[in-house]
Rosetta silent file (secondary structure, phi, psi, omega in degrees, C-alpha in Angstrom):
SEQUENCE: XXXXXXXXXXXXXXXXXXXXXXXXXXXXXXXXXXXXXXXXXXXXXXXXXXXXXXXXXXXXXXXXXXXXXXXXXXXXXXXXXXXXXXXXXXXXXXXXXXXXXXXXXXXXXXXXXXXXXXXXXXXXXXXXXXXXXXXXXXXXXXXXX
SCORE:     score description
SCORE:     0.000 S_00000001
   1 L     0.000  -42.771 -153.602 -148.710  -28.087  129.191 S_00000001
   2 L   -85.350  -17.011  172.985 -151.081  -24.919  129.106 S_00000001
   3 L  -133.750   21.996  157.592 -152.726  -26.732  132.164 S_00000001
   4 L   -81.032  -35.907 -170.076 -149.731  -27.517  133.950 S_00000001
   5 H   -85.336  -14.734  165.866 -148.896  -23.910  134.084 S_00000001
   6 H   -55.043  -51.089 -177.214 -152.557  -23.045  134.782 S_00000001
   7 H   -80.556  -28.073  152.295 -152.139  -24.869  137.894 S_00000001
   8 H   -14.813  -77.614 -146.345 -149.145  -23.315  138.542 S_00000001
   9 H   -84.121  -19.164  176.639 -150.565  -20.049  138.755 S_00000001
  10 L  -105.813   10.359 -179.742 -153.548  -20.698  140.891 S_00000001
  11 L   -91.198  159.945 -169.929 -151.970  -22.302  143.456 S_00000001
  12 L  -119.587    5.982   98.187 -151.902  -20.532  146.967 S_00000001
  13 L   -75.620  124.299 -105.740 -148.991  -22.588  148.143 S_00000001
  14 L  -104.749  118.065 -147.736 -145.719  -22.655  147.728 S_00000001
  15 L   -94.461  155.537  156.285 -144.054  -26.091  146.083 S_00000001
  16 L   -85.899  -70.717 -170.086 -140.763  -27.792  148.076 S_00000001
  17 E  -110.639  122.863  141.044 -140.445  -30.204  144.914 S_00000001
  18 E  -159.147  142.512 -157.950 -141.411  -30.417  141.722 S_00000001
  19 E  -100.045   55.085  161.413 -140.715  -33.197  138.984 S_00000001
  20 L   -74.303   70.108  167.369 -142.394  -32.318  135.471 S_00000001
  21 L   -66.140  117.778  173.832 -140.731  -34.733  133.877 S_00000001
  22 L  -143.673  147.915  153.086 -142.324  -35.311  130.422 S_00000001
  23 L   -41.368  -38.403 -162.105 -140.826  -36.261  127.002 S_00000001
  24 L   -83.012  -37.894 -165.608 -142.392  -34.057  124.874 S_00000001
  25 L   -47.373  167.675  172.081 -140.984  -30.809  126.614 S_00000001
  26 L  -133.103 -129.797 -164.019 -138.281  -28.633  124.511 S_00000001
  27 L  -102.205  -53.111 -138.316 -136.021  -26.009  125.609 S_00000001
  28 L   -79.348  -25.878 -178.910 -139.433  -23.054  124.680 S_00000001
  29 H  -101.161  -27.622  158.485 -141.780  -25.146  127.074 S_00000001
  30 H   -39.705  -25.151 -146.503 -139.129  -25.855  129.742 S_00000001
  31 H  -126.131  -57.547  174.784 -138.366  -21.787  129.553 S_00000001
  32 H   -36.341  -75.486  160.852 -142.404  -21.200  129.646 S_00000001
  33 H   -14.331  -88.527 -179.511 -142.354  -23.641  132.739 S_00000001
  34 H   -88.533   24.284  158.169 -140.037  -22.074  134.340 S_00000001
  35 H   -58.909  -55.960  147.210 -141.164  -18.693  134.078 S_00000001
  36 H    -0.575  -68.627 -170.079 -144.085  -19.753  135.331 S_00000001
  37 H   -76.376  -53.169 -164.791 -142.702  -21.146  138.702 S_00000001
  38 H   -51.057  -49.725 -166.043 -140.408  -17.766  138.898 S_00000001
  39 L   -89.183  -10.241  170.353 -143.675  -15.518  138.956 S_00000001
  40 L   -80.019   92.852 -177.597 -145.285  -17.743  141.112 S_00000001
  41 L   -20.270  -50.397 -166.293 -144.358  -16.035  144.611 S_00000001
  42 L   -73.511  -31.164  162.723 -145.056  -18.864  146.535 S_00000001
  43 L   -72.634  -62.037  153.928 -142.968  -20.968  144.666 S_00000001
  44 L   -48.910    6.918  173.979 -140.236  -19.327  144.120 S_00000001
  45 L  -130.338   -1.526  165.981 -139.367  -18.680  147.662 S_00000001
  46 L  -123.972   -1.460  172.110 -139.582  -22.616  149.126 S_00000001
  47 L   -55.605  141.873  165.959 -138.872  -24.708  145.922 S_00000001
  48 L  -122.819   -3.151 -176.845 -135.743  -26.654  146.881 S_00000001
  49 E  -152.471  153.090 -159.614 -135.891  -29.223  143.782 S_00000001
  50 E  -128.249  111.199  157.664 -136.511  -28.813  140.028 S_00000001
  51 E  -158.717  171.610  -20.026 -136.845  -31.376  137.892 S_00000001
  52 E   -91.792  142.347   77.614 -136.511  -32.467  134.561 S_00000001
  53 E   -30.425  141.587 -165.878 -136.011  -29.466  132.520 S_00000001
  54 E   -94.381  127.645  160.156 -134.554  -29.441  129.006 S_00000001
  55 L   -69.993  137.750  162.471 -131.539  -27.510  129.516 S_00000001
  56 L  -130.943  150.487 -162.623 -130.908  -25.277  126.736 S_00000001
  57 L   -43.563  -28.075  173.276 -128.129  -25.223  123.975 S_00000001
  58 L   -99.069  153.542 -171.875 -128.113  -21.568  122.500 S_00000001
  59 L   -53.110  -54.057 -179.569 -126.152  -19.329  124.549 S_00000001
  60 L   -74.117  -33.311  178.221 -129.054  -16.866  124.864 S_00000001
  61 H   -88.592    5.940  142.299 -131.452  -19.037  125.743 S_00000001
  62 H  -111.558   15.382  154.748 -129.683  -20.460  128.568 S_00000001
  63 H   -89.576  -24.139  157.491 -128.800  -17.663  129.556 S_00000001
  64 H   -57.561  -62.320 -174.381 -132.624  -16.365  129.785 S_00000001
  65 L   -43.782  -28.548  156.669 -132.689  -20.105  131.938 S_00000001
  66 H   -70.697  -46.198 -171.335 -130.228  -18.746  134.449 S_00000001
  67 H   -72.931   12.206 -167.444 -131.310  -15.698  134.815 S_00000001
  68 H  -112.433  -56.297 -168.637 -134.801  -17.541  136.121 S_00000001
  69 H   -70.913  -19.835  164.261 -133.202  -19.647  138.582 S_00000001
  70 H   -28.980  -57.257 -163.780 -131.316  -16.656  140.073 S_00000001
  71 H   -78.031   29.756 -166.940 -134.717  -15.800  141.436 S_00000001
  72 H  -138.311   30.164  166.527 -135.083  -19.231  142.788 S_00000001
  73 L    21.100  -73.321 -166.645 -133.025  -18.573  146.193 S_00000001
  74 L   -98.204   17.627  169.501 -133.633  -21.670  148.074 S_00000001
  75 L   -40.541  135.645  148.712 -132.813  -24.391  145.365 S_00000001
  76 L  -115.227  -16.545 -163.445 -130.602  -27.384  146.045 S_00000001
  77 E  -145.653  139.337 -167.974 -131.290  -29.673  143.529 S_00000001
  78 E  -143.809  108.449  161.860 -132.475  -29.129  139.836 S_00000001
  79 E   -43.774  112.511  166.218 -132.642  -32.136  137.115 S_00000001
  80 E  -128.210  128.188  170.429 -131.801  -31.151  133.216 S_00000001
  81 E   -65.202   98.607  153.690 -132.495  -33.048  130.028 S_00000001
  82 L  -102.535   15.638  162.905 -129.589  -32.985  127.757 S_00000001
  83 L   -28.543  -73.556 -155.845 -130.538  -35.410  125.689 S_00000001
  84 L   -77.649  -62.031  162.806 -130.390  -33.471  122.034 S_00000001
  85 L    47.549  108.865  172.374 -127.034  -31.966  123.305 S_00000001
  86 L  -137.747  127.814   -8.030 -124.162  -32.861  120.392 S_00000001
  87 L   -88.012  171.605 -165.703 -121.955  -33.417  121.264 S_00000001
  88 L   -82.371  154.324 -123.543 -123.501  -34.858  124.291 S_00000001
  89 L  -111.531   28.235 -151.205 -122.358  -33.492  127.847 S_00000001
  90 L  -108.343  -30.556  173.429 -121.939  -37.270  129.307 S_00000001
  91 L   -47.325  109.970  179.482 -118.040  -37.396  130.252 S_00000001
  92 H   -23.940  -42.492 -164.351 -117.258  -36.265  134.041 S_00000001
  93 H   -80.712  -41.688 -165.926 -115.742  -33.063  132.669 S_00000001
  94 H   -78.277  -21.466  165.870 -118.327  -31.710  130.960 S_00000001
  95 H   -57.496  -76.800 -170.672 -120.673  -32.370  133.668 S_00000001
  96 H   -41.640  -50.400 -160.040 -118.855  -30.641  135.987 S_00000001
  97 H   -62.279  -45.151 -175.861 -117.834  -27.748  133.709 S_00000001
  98 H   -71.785   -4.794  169.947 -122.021  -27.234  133.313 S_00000001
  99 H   -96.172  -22.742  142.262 -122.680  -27.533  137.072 S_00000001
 100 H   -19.471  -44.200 -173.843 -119.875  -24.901  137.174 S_00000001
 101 H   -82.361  -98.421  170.270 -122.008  -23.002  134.870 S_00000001
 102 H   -38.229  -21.906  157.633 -125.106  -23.081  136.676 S_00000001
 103 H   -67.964  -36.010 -175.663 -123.743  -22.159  140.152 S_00000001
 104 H   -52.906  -55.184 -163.101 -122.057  -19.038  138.590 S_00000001
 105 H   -78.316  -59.011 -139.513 -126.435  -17.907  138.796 S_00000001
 106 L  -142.522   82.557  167.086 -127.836  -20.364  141.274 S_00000001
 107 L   -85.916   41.030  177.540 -124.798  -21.106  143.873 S_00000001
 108 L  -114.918  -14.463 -153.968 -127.612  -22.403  146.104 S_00000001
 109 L   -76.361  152.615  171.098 -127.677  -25.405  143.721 S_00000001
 110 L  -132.235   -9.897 -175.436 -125.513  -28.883  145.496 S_00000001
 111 E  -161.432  108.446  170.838 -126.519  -31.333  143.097 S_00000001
 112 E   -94.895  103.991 -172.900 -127.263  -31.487  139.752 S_00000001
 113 E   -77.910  104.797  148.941 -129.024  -34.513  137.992 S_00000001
 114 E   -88.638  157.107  177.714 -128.283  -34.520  133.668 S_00000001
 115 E  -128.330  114.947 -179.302 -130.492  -36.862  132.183 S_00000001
 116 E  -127.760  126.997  177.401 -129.311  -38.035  128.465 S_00000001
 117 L    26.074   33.443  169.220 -131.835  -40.472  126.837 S_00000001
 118 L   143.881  -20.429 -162.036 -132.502  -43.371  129.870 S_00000001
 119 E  -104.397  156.423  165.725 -129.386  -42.464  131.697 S_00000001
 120 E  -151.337  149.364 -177.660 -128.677  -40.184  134.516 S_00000001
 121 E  -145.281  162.331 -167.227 -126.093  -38.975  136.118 S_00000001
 122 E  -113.262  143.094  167.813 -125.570  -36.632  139.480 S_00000001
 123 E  -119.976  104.791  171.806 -123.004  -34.295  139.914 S_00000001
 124 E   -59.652  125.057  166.705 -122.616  -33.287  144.305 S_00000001
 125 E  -110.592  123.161  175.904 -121.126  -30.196  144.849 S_00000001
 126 L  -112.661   71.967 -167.935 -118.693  -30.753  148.507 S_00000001
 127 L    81.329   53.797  165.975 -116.610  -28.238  149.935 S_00000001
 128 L    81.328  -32.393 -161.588 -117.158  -25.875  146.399 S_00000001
 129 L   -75.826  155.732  145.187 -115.724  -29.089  144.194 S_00000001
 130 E  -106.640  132.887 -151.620 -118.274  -31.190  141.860 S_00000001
 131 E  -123.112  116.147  167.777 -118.041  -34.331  142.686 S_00000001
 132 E   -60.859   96.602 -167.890 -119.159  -37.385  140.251 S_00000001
 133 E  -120.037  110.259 -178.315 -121.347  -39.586  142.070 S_00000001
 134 L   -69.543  -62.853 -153.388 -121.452  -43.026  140.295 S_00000001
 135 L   -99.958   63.945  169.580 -123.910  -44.788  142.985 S_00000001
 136 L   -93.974  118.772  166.689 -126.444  -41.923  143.150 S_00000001
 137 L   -80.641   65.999 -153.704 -129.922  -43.201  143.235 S_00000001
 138 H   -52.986  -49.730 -169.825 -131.685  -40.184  141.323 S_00000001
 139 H   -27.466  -56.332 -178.865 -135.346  -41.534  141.499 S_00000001
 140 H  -101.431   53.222 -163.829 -136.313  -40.483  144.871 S_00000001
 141 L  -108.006   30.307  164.684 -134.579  -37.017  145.349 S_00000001
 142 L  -104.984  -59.875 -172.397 -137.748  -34.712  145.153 S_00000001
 143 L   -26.907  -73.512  179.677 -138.323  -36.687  148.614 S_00000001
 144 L   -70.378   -6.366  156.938 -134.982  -35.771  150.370 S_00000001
 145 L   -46.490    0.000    0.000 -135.252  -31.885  149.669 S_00000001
């Protein structure tokens, strides 16, 4: 991790996408992470896709996680690992009520990927509503940003 954020920091251009998906992450290197991207200037002003991040579960510390993407302007699309989550967040309401949640910071956001253990699921936001999108193909979406 220490030389993902390394690269982070030396880069001289500015990321569109970026997927650092890994298992291993928790909610403290996911928060590291995206600190990371937030102080990188270049990043922070053309990322348009995030992904996976462990969302996280204590109030305050996902409320530090908001208060990151606020600074992240031109987001549309941002992936989060809810995986330890209990109970877990997998029911259409609670998805929506958390992309509800995350627009309240980062109302730039239109689509929100959770990822719980193998599964994923997308929530669209369409004329302000979130929208449940069963036959969302998650896979390539760093692409269409």
């Amino acid at each position: 991790m220490r030389a993902l954020i390394s690269s982070l920091r030396l880069s001289k251009k500015g990321f569109r996408a970026l997927d650092i998906a890994d298992s291993s992450y928790t909610q403290d290197s996911s928060l590291e992470i995206l600190i990371s991207i937030v102080n990188t200037t270049s990043s922070a002003n053309d990322l348009c896709y995030l992904g996976t991040l462990v969302l996280p579960i204590d109030g305050r510390k996902r409320l530090e996680f908001y208060g990151l993407l606020m600074r992240l302007s031109r987001l549309r699309c941002i992936e989060v690992e809810v995986t330890d989550w209990d109970p877990a967040p997998t029911n259409r309401a609670a998805l929506r009520a958390l992309t509800c949640e995350l627009r309240l910071y980062c109302p730039s956001v239109t689509r929100v990927v959770f990822v719980y253990d193998f599964d994923r699921f997308m929530i669209n936001v369409v004329d302000d509503l979130c929208v449940f999108d069963e036959d969302a193909v998650t896979d390539t979406l760093w692409r269409e940003v």
